[in-house]
C-alpha positions in Angstrom: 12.4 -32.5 -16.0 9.5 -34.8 -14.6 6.3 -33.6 -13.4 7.6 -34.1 -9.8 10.9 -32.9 -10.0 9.2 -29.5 -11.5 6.9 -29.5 -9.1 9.6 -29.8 -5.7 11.4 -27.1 -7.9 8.4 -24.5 -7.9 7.7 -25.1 -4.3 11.1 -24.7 -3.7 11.7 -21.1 -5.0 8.6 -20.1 -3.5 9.3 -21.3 -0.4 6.6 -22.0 2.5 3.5 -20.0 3.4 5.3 -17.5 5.2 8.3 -17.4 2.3 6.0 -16.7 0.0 4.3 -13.5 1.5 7.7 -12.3 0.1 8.4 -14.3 -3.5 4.6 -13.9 -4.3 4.7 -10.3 -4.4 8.2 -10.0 -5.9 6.6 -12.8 -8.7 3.9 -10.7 -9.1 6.0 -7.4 -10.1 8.5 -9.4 -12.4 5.4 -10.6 -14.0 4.0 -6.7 -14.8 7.6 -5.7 -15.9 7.3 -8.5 -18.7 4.1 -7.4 -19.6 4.8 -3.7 -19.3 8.1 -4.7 -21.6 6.6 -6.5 -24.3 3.9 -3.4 -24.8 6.6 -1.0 -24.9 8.1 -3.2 -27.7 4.8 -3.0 -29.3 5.1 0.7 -29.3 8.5 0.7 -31.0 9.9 2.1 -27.6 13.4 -0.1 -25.4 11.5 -0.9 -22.2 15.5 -0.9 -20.8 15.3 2.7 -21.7 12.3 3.6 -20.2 12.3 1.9 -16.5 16.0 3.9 -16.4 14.0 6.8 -17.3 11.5 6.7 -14.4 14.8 5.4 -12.2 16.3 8.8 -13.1 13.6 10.7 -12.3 13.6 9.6 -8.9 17.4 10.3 -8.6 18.1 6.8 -8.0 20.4 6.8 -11.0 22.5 9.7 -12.1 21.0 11.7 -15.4 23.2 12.8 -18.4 23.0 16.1 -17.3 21.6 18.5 -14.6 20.3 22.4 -14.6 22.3 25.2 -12.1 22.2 23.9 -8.9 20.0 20.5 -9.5 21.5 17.4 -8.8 20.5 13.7 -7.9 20.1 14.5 -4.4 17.6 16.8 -5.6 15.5 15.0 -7.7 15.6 11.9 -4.8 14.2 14.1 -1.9 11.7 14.9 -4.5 11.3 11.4 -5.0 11.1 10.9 -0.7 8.5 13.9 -0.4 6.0 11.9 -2.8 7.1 8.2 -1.3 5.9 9.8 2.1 2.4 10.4 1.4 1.7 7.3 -0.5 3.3 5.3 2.4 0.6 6.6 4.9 -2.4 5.9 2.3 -1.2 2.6 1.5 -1.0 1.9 5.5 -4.9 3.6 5.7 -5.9 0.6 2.9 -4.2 -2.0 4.8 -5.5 -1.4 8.2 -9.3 -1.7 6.7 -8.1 -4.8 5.0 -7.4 -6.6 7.9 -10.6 -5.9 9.6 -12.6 -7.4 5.9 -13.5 -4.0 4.8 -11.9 -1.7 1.7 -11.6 2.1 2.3 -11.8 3.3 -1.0 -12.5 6.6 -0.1 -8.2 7.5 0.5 -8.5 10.6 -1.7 -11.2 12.0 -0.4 -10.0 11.4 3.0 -6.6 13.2 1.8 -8.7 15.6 0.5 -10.9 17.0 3.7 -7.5 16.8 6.4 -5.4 18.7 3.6 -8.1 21.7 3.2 -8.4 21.7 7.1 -5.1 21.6 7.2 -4.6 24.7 4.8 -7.9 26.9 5.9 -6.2 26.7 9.7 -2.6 28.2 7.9 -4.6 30.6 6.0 -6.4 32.0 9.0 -4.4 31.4 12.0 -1.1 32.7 10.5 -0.4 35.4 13.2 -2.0 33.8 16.5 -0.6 30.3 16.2 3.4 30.3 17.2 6.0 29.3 14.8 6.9 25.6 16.8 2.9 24.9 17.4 2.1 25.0 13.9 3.1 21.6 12.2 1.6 19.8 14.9 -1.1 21.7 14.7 -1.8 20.8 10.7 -1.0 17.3 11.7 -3.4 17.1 14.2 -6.2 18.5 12.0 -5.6 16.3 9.5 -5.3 13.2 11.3 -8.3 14.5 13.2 -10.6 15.2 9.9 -9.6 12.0 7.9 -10.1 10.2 10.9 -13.8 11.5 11.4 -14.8 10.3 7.6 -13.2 7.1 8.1 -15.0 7.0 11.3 -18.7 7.8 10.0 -18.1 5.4 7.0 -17.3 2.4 9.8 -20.3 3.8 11.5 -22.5 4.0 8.5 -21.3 0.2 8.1 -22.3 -0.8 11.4 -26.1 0.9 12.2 -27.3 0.5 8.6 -25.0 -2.0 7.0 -24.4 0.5 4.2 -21.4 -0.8 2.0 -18.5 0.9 2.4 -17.3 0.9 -1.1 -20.5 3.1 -1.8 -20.5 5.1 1.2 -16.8 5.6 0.8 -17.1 6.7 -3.0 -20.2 9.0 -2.3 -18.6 11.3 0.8 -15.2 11.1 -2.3 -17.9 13.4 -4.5 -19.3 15.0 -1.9 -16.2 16.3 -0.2 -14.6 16.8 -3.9 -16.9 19.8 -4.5 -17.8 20.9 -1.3 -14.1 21.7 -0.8 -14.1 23.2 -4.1 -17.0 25.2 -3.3 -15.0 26.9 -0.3 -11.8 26.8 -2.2 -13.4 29.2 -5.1 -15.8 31.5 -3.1 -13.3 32.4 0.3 -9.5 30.6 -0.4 -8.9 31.2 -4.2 -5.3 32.5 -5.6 -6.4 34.6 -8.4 -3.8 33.5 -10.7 -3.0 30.1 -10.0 -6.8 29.5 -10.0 -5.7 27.2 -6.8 -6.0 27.5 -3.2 -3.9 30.4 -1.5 0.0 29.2 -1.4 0.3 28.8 2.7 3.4 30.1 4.4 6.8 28.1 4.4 6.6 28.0 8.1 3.0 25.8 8.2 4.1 23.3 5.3 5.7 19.5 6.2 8.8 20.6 3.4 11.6 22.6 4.4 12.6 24.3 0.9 15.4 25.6 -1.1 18.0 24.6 1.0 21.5 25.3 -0.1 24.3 22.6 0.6 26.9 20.8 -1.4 26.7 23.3 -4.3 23.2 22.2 -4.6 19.3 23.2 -3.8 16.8 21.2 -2.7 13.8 20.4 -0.2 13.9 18.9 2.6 10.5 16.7 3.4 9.7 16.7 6.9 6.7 13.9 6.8 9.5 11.0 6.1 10.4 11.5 9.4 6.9 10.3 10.2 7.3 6.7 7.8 9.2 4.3 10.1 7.3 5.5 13.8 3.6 5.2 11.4 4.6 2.0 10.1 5.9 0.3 13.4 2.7 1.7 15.1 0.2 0.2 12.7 2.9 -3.1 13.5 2.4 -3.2 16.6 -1.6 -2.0 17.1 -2.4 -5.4 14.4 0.5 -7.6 16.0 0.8 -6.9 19.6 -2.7 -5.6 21.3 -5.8 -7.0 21.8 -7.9 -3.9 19.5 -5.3 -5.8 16.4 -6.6 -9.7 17.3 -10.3 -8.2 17.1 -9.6 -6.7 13.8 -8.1 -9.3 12.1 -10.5 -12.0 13.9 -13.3 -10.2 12.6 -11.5 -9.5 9.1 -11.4 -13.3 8.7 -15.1 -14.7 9.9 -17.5 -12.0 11.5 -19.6 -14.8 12.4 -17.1 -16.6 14.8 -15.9 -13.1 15.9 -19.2 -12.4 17.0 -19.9 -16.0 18.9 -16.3 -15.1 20.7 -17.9 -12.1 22.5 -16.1 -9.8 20.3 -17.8 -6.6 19.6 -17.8 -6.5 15.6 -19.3 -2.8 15.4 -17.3 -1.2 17.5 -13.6 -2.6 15.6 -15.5 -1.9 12.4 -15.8 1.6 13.5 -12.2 1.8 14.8 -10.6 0.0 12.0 -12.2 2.4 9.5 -11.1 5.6 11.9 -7.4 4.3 12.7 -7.5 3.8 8.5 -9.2 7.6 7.9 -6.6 9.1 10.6 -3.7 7.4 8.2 -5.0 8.7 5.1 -5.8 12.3 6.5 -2.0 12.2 7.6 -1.4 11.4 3.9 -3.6 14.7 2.6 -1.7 16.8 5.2 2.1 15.4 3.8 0.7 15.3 0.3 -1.3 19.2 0.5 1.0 20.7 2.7 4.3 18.9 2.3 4.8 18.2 -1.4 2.3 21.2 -2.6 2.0 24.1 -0.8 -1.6 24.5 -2.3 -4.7 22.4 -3.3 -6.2 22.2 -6.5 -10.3 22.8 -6.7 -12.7 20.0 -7.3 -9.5 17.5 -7.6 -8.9 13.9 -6.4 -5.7 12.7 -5.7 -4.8 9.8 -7.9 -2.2 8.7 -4.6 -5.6 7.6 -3.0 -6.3 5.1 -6.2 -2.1 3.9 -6.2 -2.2 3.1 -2.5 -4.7 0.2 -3.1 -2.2 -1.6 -5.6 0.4 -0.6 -2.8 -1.3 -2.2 -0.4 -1.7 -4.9 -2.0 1.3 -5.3 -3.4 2.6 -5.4 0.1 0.5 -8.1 1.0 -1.3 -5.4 3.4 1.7 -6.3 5.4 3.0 -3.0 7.2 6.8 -3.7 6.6 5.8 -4.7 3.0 4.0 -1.8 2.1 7.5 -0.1 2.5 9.2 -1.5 -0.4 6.1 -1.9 -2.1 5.3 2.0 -1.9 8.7 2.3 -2.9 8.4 0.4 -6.2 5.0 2.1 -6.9 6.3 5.9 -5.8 9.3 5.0 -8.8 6.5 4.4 -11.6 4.4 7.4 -10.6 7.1 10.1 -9.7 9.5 8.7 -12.4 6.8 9.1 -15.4 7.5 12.6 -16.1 11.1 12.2 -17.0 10.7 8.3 -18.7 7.9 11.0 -21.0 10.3 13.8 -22.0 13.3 11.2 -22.1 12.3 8.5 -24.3 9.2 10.1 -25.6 7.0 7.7 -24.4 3.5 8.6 -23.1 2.8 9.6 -19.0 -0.3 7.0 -19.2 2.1 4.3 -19.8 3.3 4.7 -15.9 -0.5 4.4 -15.4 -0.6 1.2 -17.3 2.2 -0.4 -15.5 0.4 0.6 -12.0 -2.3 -1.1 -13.7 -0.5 -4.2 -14.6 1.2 -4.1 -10.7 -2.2 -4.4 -9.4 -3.5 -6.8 -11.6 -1.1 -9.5 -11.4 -0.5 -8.8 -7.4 -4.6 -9.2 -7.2 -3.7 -12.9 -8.4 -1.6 -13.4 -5.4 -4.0 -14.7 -3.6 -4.8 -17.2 -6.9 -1.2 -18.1 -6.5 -1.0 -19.4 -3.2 -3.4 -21.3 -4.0 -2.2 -22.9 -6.4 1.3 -23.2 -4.5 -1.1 -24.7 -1.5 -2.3 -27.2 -4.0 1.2 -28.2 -5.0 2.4 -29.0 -1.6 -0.7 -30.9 -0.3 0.4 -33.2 -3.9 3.9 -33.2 -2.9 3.3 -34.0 0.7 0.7 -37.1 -1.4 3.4 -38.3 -3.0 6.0 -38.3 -0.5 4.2 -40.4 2.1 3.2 -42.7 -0.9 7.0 -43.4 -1.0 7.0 -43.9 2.5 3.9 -46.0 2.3 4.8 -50.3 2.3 4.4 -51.8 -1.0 1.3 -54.5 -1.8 3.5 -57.3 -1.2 4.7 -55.9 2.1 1.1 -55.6 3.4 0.5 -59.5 2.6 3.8 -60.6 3.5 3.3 -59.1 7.0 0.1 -60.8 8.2 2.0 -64.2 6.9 4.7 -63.6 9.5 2.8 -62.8 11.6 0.7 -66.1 11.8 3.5 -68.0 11.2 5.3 -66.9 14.1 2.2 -68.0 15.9 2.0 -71.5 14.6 5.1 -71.5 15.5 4.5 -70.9 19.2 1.4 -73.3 19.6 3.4 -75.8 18.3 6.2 -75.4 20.9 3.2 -75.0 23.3 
């Protein structure tokens, strides 16, 4: 094949710009499988075996074999009760994107709305009634992520403190904080966790009994599709989503536009906080009933590779939480199945993020291809040397031509 004819065939897979917000990404993951395949090969291990491993563990495909009352339905509403969570921390990531800024203070966010969440349960178990109380958590932890996220966008704005440092700073400081309260007022002394709340304040309706199976229901996935349309719509379709994005691409120009860059710095980080303190509340109070002292969530770390992944693209982050949510939930099983190591779903995470951080290298490059294909095309269309002389020659001959009639 030429150098032109493999050129029209890249650009053709890959589409145009907006195609390729979709074959980037899905480049990008192939790319990670390969490399995730040819180190399990190094370890001796069938990287075949092991992706069907971590499918298994999701309950996407059937395992061999099943304990009493298990099943693939109940491994998979596992699998939803984790995909949840990480959907709403990958949408918190996104929605600071877009506004030039990178919240990478997700698990501590998570962190503060879930212990809210759970000291309101633990206290307020009689005087709050039994329908108030999961909009209640919600609320508080919407509320409490929200206010971080909030203070970091402020903290941005008045003293042009970076975020990344602010962000990581209030992760430590709520980190042990929490664990302070945790161990001195909330403590289960056996679990050495936070008290288990009751089944009526928790986002997961459990051990339900149907089709000769038991299982959990999770109540946040409910929330996935109205968050992710929502965030849709707020960057898409209102004027607070222009701002952001306007001042996400050139501050400067936002700013000569009469846009107010402070204030959508300070919204974009508290619309992102509110989003990740939804997360803690479906993560603390929906998949655990409890909260570990003086632990980060590593779901606040994974939604970055979501989000980008997903081209910080709301609908995108979907499928892209999706694909993550299988490596981290399905690592257990892959382990105990084809005794390969837990880290190694770490490393493929690792390997997601990496090659979908070169996305952004590869539309370049695919930018560069077309502006040479678009060279070369009007170079065919372009009149050949002894067109360009032959025309002038015409041309005065035709007006010889007419003097001499004159």
């Amino acid at each position: 094949m030429s150098k032109g004819g493999f050129r029209r065939a890249v650009l053709k897979i890959f589409g145009g710009e907006r195609r390729q917000s979709i074959t980037v990404p899905i480049f990008a993951v192939l790319l990670s499988l390969v490399a995730a395949s040819i180190l399990l090969l190094a370890l001796g291990k069938n990287p075949i075996t092991a992706f069907l491993g971590m499918l298994r563990g999701c309950g996407i495909v059937p395992k061999a074999n099943y304990a009493a009352k298990a099943g693939m339905l109940t491994d998979f509403m596992s699998f939803l009760g984790w995909l949840a969570p990480m959907t709403f921390a990958a949408l918190a990531v996104a929605v600071a994107f877009k506004t030039g800024l990178f919240n990478i203070g997700i698990s501590g966010q998570m962190l503060l709305g879930g212990f809210f969440a759970t000291v309101v349960a633990l206290e307020c178990t009689e005087s709050v009634p039994t329908p108030l109380r999961l909009v209640l958590v919600i609320a508080i932890g919407i509320a409490s992520g929200a206010a971080v996220g909030g203070l970091i966008g402020f903290l941005k704005y008045k003293f042009n403190i970076n975020e990344v440092v602010s962000s990581i700073m209030l992760n430590y400081i709520i980190q042990y904080v929490t664990k302070f309260f945790i161990q001195m007022y909330y403590v289960d002394p056996v679990s050495r966790q936070s008290r288990y709340i009751d089944a009526s304040w928790r986002l997961t309706v459990t051990d339900v009994e149907a089709f000769g199976l038991k299982f959990d229901i999770p109540l946040a996935v409910i929330l996935v599709i109205p968050a992710i349309l929502i965030v849709r719509m707020i960057l898409d379709r209102t004027k607070l989503g222009y701002e952001m994005k306007t001042v996400g691409l050139t501050r400067s120009a936002a700013r000569y536009a009469g846009m107010n860059v402070g204030k959508n710095m300070v919204l974009s980080m508290l619309i992102s906080g509110a989003l990740a303190g939804l997360a803690g509340v479906s993560y603390y109070l929906g998949y655990y009933s409890s909260i570990q002292p003086g632990v980060l969530a590593s779901m606040g770390f994974d939604s970055i590779a979501v989000s980008l992944l997903g081209n910080s693209n709301p609908a995108g982050i979907f499928f892209s939480s999706f694909l993550i949510t299988i490596v981290s939930k399905g690592a257990t099983y892959m382990s105990s199945s084809a005794s390969i190591p837990q880290e190694i779903a770490q490393v493929i995470t690792g390997l997601i993020l990496l090659f979908s951080a070169c996305g952004v290298v590869m539309r370049s490059m695919l930018a560069r291809l077309g502006e040479r294909e678009r060279e070369y095309q009007k170079s065919l269309a372009a009149p050949t040397e002894t067109e360009r002389t032959d025309k002038p020659t015409d041309t005065v001959d035709a007006t010889d031509a007419k003097g001499g009639d004159r």
